[in-house]
C-alpha positions in Angstrom: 22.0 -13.6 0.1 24.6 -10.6 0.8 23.7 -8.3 3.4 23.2 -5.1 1.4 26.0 -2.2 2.0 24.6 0.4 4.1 26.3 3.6 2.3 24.4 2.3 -1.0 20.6 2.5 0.7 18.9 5.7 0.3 18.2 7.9 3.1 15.1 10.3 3.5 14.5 12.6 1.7 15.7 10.6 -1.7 13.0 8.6 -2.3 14.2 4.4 -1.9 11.3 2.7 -3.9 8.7 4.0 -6.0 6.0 3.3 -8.9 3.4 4.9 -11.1 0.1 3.6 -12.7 -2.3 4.9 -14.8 -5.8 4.0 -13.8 -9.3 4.7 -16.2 -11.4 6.5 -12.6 -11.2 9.2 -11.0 -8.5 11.0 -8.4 -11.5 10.9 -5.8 -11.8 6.9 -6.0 -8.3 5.9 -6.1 -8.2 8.2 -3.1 -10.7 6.7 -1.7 -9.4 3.5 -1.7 -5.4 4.4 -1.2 -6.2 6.3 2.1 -8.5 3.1 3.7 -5.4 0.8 5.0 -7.9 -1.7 5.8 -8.6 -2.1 2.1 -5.1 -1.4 0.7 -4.1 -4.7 3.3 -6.0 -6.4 0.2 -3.9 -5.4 -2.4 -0.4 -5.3 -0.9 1.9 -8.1 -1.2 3.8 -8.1 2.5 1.0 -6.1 4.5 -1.8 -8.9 5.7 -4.1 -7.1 8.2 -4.4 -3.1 8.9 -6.6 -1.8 12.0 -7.2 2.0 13.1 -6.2 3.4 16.3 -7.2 5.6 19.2 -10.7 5.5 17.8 -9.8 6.8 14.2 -11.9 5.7 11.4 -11.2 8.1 8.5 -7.8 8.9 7.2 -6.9 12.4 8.9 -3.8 13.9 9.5 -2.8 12.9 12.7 -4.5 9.7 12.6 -2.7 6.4 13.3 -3.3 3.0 12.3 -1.5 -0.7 13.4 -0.6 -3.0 10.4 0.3 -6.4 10.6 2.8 -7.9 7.8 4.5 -11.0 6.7 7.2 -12.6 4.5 7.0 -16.1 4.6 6.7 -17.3 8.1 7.9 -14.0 9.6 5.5 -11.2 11.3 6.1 -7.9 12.5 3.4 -5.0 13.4 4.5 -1.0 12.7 2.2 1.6 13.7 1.5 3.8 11.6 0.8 8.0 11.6 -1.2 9.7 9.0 1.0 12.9 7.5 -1.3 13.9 4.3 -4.3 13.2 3.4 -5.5 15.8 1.1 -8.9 13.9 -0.9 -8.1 13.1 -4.8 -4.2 14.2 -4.5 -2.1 13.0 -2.0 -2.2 10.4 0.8 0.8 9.7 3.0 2.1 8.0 6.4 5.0 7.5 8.7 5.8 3.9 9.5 7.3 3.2 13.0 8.4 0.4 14.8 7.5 -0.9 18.1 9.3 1.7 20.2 9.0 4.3 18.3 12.3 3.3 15.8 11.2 5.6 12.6 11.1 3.1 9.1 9.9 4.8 6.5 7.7 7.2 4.6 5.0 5.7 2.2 3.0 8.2 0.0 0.6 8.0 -2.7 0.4 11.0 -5.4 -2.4 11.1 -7.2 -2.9 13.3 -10.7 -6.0 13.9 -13.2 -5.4 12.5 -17.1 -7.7 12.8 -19.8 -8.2 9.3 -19.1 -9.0 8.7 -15.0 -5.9 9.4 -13.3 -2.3 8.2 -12.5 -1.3 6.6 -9.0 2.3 7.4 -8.3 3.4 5.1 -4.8 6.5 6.3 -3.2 8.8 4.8 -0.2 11.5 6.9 1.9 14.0 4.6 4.1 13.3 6.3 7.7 15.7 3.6 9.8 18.2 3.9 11.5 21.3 2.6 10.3 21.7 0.5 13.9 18.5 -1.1 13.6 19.3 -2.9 10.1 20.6 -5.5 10.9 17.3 -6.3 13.3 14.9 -5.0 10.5 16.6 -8.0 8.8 16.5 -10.7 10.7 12.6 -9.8 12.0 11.5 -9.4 7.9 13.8 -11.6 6.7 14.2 -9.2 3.7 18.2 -8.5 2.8 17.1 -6.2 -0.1 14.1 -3.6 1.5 14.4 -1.7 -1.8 14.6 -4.1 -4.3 11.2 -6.0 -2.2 9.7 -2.5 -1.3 10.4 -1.4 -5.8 8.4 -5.0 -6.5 5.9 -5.2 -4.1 5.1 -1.4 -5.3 4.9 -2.5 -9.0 2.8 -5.5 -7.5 0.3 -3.2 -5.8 -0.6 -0.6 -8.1 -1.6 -3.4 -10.8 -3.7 -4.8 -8.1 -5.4 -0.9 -7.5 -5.5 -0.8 -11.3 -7.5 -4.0 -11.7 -9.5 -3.4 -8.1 -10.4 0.4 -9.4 -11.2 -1.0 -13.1 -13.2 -3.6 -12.8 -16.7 -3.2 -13.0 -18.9 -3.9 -10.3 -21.7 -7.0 -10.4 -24.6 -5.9 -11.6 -27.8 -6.3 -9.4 -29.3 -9.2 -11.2 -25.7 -10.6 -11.7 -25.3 -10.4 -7.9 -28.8 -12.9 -7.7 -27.2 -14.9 -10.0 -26.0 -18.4 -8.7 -21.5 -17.6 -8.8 -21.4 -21.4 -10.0 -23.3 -20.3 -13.2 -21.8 -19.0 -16.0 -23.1 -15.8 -17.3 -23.8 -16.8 -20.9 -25.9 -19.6 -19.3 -28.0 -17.1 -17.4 -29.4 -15.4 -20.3 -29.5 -18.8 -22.9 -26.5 -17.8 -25.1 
């Protein structure tokens, strides 16, 4: 695969990656689940384990979180440092390296519709142009935008189907998961 030209990948503040979704709930429960990186870890396609920091447990400005990813075989950990978090609009963080090497900016912009809400995820390339080449070889990703435009599209249908689904009822929850629920009630 080519090694992607560096003039051609977009620099902060023009945005690299980005995505929108319409979702049927409200602003405050797609915030509610956007800003929680140890739930988001379940819907994202690279990003396998998240974990505050520095005894943070709620998604305040300021706050910082670890997360672990993966491509294939490969691993890498960022830190991460909460920059918005204003409840039902906007949620955002500054990814770092080990080191301190800046990587990027991820945001989520949430708006009201007549309908629930739309989810609009947004990435900003942070790195330096020196470190590259060693972003590339430890992810093993050539083309960050093209992976970062994909695994965006990949995650808000996941929010969308996490955020629409209805939750088990309470007798559903009693019931046996092996048994179908038309079985349950004789139909």
């Amino acid at each position: 695969m080519p090694v992607p030209r560096l003039s051609h990948i977009p620099r902060f503040p023009a945005p690299a990656a980005t995505g929108t979704v319409a979702i049927r709930t409200t602003p405050a429960d797609a915030y509610r689940v956007v800003s929680d990186p140890p739930v988001m870890i379940r819907l994202s396609e690279e990003a396998h384990r998240a974990r505050w920091l520095g005894g943070a447990t709620a998604p305040t400005v300021g706050a910082r979180f670890r997360g672990h990813n993966r491509n294939g075989p490969r691993r890498w950990v960022t830190t991460c440092r909460i920059t918005d978090a204003d409840p039902g609009r906007r949620f955002a963080y500054e990814v770092t390296a080990p080191l301190g090497v800046p990587i990027s900016r991820w945001q989520y912009d949430i708006a009201p519709t007549a309908e629930g809400c739309t989810v609009t995820e947004t990435s900003w390339m942070r790195v330096p142009l020196w470190f590259i080449p060693l972003a590339i070889l430890i992810t093993g990703v050539f083309d960050r935008i093209g992976v970062n435009n994909s695994n965006i599209g990949t995650t808000l249908q996941r929010l969308k189907r996490h955020l629409e689904t209805p939750l088990p009822s309470t007798a559903d929850r009693s019931r046996p998961s092996s048994e179908p629920i038309n079985q349950q009630h004789g139909r």
